[in-house]
C-alpha positions in Angstrom: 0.2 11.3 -46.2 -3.6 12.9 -46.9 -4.5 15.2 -44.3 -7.1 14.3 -41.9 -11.0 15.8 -43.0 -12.4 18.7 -40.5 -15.4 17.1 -38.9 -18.4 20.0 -39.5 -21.1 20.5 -37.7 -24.0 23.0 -39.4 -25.4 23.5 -35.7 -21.9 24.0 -34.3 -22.0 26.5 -37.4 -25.4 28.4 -36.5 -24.8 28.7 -32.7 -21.2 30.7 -33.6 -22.9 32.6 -36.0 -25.3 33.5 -33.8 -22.9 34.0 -30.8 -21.2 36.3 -33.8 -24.0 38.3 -34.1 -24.7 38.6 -30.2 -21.1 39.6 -29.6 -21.2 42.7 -31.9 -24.6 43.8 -30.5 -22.6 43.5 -27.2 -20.3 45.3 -28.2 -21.7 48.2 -29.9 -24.0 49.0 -26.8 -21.1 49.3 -24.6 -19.0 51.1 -26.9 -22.3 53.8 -26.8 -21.6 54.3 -23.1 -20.8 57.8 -22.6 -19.0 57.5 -19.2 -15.5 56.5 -20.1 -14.8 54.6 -17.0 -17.8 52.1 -17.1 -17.1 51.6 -20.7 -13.7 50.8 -19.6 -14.9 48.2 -16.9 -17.6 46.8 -19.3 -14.7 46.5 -21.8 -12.7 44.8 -19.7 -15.3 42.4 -18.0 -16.7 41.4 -22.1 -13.2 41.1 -22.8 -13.2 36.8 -21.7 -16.3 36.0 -23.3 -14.7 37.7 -26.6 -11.8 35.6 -26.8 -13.4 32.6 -26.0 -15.7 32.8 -28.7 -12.6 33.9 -31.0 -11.8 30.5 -29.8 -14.3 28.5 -30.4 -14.2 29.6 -33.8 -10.6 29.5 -34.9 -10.8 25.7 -33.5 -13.8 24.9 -35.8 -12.5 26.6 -38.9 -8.6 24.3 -38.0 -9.5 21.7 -36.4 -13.7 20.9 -36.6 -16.1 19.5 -34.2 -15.1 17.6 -31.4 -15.6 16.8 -28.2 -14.2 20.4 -26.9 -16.3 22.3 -29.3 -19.5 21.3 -26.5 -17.6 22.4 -24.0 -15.9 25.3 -25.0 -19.2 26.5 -26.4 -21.0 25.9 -22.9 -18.3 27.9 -21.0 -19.1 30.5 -23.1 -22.8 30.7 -22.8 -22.1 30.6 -19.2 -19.3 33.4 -19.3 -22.2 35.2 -21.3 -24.6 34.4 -18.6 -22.8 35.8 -16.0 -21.9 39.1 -17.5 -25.6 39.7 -18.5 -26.2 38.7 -14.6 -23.4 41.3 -13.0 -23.9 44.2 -15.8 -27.4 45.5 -17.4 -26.5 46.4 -21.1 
């Protein structure tokens, strides 16, 4: 039996790229804190926003766009949101 297509999205595509590119800025800036205990807890708080976006894009690259890809993607922006909100990097 053929396998079933991936449904692609080049948005889908450019917003996790982007989100890529977002998350490693993130990153970097709070691997440059000096104080190891507020890195720590800004490692730890980034730590859910990471793995959603690892997510997001292991789902596209199996399974393709769908109706979870909007939703998984919002949660994420509003994961993002609220760390931004809570923690000035």
């Amino acid at each position: 039996m053929p396998k079933k297509r991936r449904k692609l999205s080049k948005e889908h595509e450019k917003n996790i790229s982007v989100a890529l590119k977002e998350l490693e800025l993130i990153l970097a800036k709070i691997n440059d804190i000096n104080d190891d205990d507020i890195r720590e807890e800004y490692a730890i708080s980034f730590a859910p926003i990471k793995l959603s976006l690892d997510k997001i894009r292991l789902d596209y690259n199996n399974i393709g766009y769908n109706e979870d890809s909007v939703q998984m993607y919002s949660n994420y922006l509003s994961l993002l949101a609220k760390f931004k909100e809570e923690y000035e990097i």
